[in-house]
Structure formats: structure tokens, C-alpha cells
N, C-alpha and C positions, 0 to 999 in steps of 0.2 A: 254371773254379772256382778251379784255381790263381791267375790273373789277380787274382781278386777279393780273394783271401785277402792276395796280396802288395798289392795295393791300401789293406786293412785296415791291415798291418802298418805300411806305411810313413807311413799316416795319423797311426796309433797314436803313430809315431816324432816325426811334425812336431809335432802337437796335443803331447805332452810337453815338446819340445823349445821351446815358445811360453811351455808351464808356467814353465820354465826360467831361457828366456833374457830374457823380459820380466815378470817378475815382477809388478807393481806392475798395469802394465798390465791383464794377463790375469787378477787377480786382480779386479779396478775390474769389468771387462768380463764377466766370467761371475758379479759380486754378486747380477746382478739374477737373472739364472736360479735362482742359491742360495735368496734370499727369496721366491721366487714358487714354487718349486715346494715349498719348506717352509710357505708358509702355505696353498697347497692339500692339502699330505697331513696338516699340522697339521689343518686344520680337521675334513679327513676321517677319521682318525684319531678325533679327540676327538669328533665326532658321532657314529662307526661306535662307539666305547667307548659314550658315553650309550645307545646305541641298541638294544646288546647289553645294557645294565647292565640297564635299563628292563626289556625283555623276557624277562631272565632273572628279575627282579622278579613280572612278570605271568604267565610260566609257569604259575604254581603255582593260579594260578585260573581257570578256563572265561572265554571272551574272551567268554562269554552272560551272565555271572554282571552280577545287576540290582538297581539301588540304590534305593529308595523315599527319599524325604523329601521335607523342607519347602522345600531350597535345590537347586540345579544346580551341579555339578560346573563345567560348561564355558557358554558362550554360551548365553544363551537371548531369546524370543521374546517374553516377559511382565516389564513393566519391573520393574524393583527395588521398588519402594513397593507393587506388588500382590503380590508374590516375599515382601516382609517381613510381610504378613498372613497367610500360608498358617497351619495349624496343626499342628503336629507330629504324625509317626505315633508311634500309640501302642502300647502291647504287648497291649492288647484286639485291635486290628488285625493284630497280629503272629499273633495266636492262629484271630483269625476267617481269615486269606490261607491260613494252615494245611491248614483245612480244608476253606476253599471254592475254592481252585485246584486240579485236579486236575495242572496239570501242570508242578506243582513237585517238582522233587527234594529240594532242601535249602532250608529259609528262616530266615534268623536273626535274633535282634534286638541289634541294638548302641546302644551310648551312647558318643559325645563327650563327654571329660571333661578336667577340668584334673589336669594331672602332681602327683604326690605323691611324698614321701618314707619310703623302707622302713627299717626298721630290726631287725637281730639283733645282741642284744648290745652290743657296743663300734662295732659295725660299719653304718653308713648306706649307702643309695644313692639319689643325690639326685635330684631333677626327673624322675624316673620316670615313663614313657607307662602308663597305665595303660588297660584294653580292657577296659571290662564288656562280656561277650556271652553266648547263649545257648550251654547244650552245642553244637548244630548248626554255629557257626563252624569247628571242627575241620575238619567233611566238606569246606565250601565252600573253606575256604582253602587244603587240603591240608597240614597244619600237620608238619614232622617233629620227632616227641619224641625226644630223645636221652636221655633218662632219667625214667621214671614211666610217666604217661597224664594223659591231658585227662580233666576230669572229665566226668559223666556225667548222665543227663536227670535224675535223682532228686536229685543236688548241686545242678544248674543252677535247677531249679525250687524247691527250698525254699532256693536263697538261700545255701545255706555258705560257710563263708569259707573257703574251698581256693582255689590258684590257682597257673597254668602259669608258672613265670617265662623269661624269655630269659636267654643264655650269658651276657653282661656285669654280667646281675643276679645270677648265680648265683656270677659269681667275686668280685664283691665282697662281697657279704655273710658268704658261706659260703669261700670258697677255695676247699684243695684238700678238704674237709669234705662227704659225700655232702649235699646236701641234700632229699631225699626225706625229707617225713615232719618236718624242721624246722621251727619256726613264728616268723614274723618280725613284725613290729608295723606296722599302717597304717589309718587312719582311725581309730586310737585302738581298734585291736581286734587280736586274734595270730591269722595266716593260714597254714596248714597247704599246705607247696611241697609239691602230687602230683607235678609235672610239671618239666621243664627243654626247654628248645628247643633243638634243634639250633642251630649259630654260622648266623648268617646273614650274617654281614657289612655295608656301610652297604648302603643301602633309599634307592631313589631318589625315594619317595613317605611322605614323613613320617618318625616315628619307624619304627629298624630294632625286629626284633623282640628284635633283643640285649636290646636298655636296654626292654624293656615287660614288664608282669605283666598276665598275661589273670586274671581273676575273674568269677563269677556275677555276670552282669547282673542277677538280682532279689537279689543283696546291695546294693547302689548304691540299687535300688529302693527296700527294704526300710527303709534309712536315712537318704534326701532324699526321697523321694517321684519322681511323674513330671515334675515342674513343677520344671526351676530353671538360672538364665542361663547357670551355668558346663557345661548338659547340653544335647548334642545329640542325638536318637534317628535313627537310620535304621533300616530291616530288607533286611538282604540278601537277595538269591534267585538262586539257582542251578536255574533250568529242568530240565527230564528230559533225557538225551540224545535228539537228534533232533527234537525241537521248536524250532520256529520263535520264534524270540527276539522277533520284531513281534507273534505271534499270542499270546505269553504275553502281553506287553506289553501290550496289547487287553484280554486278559481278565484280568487283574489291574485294570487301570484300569478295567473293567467294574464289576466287582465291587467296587471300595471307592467308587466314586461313587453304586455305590447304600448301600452300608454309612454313607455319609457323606451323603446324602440330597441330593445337587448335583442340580439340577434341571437339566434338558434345556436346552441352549444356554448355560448358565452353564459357565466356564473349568475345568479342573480344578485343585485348591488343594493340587496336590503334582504332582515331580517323577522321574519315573522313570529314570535314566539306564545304559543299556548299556555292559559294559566296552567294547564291541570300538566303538563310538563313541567311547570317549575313545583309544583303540588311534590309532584313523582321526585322532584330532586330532592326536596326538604325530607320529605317520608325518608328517604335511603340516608340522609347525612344522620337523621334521629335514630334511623336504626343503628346505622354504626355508630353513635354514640355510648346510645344502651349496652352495645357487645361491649365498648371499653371499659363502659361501667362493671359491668361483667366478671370481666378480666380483672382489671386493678380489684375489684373484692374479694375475688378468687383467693386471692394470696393471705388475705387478713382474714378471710375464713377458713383457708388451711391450718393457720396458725393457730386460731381457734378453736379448730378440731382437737387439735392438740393438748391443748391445752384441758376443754373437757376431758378427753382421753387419761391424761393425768390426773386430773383430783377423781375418776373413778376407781382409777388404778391403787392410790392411795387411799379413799376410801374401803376399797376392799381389805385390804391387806391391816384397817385402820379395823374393821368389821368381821374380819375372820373368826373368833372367835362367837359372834353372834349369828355368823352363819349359821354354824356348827349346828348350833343349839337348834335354831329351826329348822336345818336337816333330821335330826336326832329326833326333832317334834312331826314329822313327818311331813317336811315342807318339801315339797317335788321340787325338781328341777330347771322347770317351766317357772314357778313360782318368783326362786330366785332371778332368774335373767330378768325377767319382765319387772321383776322392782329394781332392779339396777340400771335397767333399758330408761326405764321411765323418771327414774332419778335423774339419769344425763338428760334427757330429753327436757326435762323443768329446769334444769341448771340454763343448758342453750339457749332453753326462750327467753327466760329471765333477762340473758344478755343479751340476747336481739330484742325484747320488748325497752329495755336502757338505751339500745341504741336508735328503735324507731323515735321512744319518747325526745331525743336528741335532737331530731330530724324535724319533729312534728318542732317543737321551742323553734329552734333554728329559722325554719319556715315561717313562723308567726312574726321573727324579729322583722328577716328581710321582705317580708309583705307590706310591712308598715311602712319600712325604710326606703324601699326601692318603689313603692306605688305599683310591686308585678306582684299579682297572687300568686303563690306559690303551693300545691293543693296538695294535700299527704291521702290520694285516694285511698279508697275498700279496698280496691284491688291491692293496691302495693303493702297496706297493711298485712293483708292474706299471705303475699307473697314472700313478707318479710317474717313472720311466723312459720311457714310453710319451711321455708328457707331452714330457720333458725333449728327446729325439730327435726328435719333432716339431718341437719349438721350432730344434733345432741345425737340420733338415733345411730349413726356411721362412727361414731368418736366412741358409744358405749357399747359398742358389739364387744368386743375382744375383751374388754375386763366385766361382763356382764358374764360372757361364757365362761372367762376363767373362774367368776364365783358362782355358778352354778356348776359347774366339775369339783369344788372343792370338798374331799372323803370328809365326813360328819366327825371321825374322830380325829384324823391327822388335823381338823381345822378348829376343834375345842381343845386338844394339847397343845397347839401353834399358842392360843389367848391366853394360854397359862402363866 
């Protein structure tokens, strides 16, 4: 164990001393290692961030929870020009799935609308997401109030103009100013703030709920009607616990094909989509991310191999003569490989530990800048190290062996 330890050391000593003495060189020669192992933990990094961001996103809803409309979220099987005939759900339907699905927990109706401007007092907030929905969005979405409450079935159903606002809409209007119970201007009418949301921060699916005001979806009704370009309807659903999310799915699409009179063998003229389906698409777009990551590094750590490979190479032939000598002193065979194995091995990390430190800087800038954390895990650090020694340990086979074959005396006449 000693052996090995003094082995390390003296590795430690040479690999520094190459840092050192050849600057330019060993600096050329470990670039490739530096960019190839920075655009692997980059990319890993910044996929493992989206991947945590997303899902800390989706958290807060059932990965069961299920969309009705006229459009598909993701790919579908029915081409576009039969997709733009469908006809929209409606809040009769929202009303009739109520009560003829038994095995619905929560079901809500929302509308798609275009962003509006709030106004209190001297005070605007511009291009605002606004969310007609019913009371029941609260349960589905897990909503956290940080001041008030969400309104309630008796507000929801006759239409009131109360409404939940998000953190960014509450500090621009209102400030440091409670706003409960204030009432600010939109659609030419003054809406009474029950509610304030918790900060959410950015939302990697649309508007965050910062910058949105949720409202009575039969306010919206109440005032456009159910027909008009700039309004999309869906209805949420969130299943019972322990219920099969296909066999909901079945009987939901049961029941509005007869509520909608579709005749047997004719297509169904709406689309149902499951979170934990779109869950499955994102998982597969991140994995193929990662392999491209993969790939594009692949090639900057070939280069790098190389590149190790050569300042061993050169250091051998820089060292032959001190081979020699510890040959001659009775230095086995084994002895030699494993100082020279572990010399490339300390060169590679050093260039992968450049290129993580890179990554980690990098990350810290666009965290602040972008307002998206961006997290340089354990893991990917491990991997990037893991990585990096691999690479040193395949770069320094071949001139590790040729200086452990090197004859004691041919290699002290060679230094003369």
C-alpha cells in the first residue's frame, strides 16, 4: 500500500512538474480533455436543471390529472384539417361529466384567453395571463395561497368578479399595501383581490402564476358568451385516488360520445390527454438530449485522449534515461506502468476538474441572470471525474507500456 501511495506521489510530482515545465504544450494538450468534459457535464447539468425545474413544476398536480378538448397537447394520430373541425367542450358538458362520471375526484372548466391589462389607481400591470376557471381548479392544482382564499362554488357559479392574483401582480399594483379586499380595473369592470399566491417563481410551462389573475370562469362567460376566437375551453379532471387512469379515460370518452350523439365507428371529435403521457414525452426528449450531449463531447474527448497520449509519449522518451536508472535500482515492471498510468490519469483530471470549475462559474452567472437555477450536481461532478480518469487511464496505456518494456541499459545509454 505504501508502494502505491509513493507511486501516487511521485506521479503527482511529474504530472505538475510537465504543468510547469512545458507550459504551452500541456496546456494545448489537456484543451481537448477541458472542452469535452465541460460540454458533457454542461449539457448534463443544464438538462438535469430543466428536468428538476419541469418536475418541480408538475409536482403539484396528479401525473393522472386529464385534459378534455378540441386540440392535442402532443402528437397525434388524426390529421390537422379533421383536429380543426372538432367542436369545443362546453360548460353544459363540464356540468353533465360532473355528474355522470363516478370516478372523478375534481373536474374543472377553464378557458384560454388573451392577456389583459390591470389597473389600480396610478398603478398598471401589463400583458397579464389571465385564468378563467371554475372554483374546483384550486383542489386540482394544489394552488398555495399566501394571503386570503380562493373563491368559492357560490362566487364561481354566479360569475363574481373576485379574483386570486399571483406575487408579481400583487407587488406591482399594490406594493407594500395589504391587498385583500382591494379592487383594481379589468375588462372595464373593478375586481375585488380575495386571494394572493404564493411566489412561484419562472414556470417552465407558460405563463408563471406570478404575473396571472385567476377569475370566475362564468365572469368571462357572462360577458363574451361561449363562442369567440381569442377563447379556448378545456375541462380538467383529476380522477379519484386509485383509479386507473385508461379506465377513466374509457369512461369519460363513453359517456360524452353518447352525450354528443357520435355514432358507432365514427372517430371521436375530442381529445383527452393524460399528464403522466406528456410526463413520458418530456422524460424521452431529455433523454435524447443527454445522448446528444454525449455525442458532440465524444469528439472533444477523443481529441483529448490524444492529446494526453502525447505529452506521455514525450515525457517518456523526455525520461528515459531516469527510467533506466530505476530499472537498474530494481524497479519492476509494474512499478513503472503504474507511475506513468497515474501520471496521465492526474494530467486528465486536472483538465476535466478546469473544465467542470468552468461549468460550475458558468452556471452561477446564468442563475443570477436568467432567474433559472442551474445545479452542477454530485452526481454529474462524479461523472465528470469518473469521465476524466477514464479518459487519462486509455490515453496512457501504450506509452506507460512502452516505458515499462524499456532494457535498463539500452534506456541509460539512450540519456547519455
Amino acid at each position: 500500500m505504501l508502494l502505491y501511495l509513493r507511486l501516487l506521489k511521485e506521479s503527482l510530482s511529474f504530472a505538475l512538474s510537465a504543468l510547469t515545465n512545458n507550459k504551452l504544450r500541456t496546456f494545448l494538450s489537456l484543451l481537448g480533455v477541458t472542452i469535452g468534459i465541460f460540454s458533457i457535464i454542461a449539457v448534463l447539468a443544464a438538462v438535469d436543471s430543466l428536468d428538476r425545474k419541469i418536475k418541480a413544476d408538475l409536482s403539484k398536480v396528479d401525473k393522472n390529472t386529464m385534459y378534455l378538448k378540441r386540440f392535442s397537447f402532443g402528437p397525434s394520430d388524426i390529421p390537422r384539417w379533421k383536429r380543426e373541425q372538432f367542436p369545443d367542450v362546453s360548460y353544459d358538458e363540464y356540468q353533465y361529466l360532473k355528474d355522470a362520471v363516478q370516478s372523478i375526484d375534481h373536474l374543472a372548466f377553464q378557458i384560454f384567453t388573451k392577456s389583459e391589462n390591470l389597473k389600480y389607481e396610478d398603478n398598471i400591470a401589463s400583458n397579464v395571463n389571465v385564468v378563467p376557471v371554475s372554483y374546483e381548479f384550486e383542489d386540482i392544482q394544489s394552488l398555495e395561497i399566501a394571503q386570503g382564499r380562493f373563491y368559492n362554488e357560490s362566487e364561481s357559479n354566479s360569475g363574481n368578479a373576485v379574483a386570486v392574483i399571483g406575487y408579481e401582480i400583487a407587488q406591482t399594483l399594490f406594493g407594500e399595501t395589504d391587498p385583500i379586499n382591494k379592487k383594481f380595473r379589468m375588462y372595464g369592470q373593478r375586481f375585488t383581490v380575495i386571494g394572493v399566491l404564493k411566489k412561484q417563481g419562472e414556470s417552465t410551462f407558460g405563463p408563471s402564476n406570478d404575473t396571472s389573475v385567476i377569475i370566475p370562469v362564468n365572469f368571462i362567460r357572462q360577458m363574451y358568451g361561449d363562442h369567440n376566437d381569442f377563447m379556448t375551453p378545456i375541462i380538467v379532471i383529476k380522477p379519484k385516488s386509485g383509479e386507473d387512469p385508461e379506465a377513466v379515460k374509457g369512461e369519460i370518452t363513453q359517456k360524452l360520445r353518447s352525450y354528443r350523439g357520435i355514432k358507432a365507428g365514427d372517430i371521436d371529435n375530442f381529445i383527452i390527454d393524460i399528464l403522466a403521457g406528456f410526463t413520458d414525452l418530456i422524460d424521452n426528449i431529455i433523454g435524447q438530449m443527454k445522448v446528444i450531449g454525449w455525442i458532440i463531447s465524444g469528439f472533444s474527448l477523443l481529441v483529448g485522449g490524444f492529446g494526453i497520449a502525447n505529452i506521455m509519449f514525450v515525457s517518456v522518451k523526455e525520461r528515459t534515461n531516469l527510467i533506466g536508472i530505476q530499472k537498474a535500482l530494481g524497479a519492476k515492471n509494474r512499478f513503472i506502468l503504474f507511475q506513468f498510468l497515474f501520471e496521465a490519469i492526474i494530467l486528465s483530471v486536472i483538465g476535466g476538474l478546469v473544465g467542470m470549475l468552468m461549468v460550475w462559474g458558468i452556471a452561477a452567472v446564468l442563475t443570477k441572470v436568467l432567474e433559472f437555477e442551474f445545479i452542477l450536481s454530485f452526481s454529474n461532478i462524479i461523472i465528470g471525474a469518473g469521465l476524466a480518469s477514464f479518459i487519462g487511464l486509455i490515453s496512457g496505456i501504450l506509452p506507460a507500456i512502452s516505458a515499462s518494456k524499456l532494457d535498463p541499459v539500452e534506456a541509460i545509454r539512450s540519456g547519455m
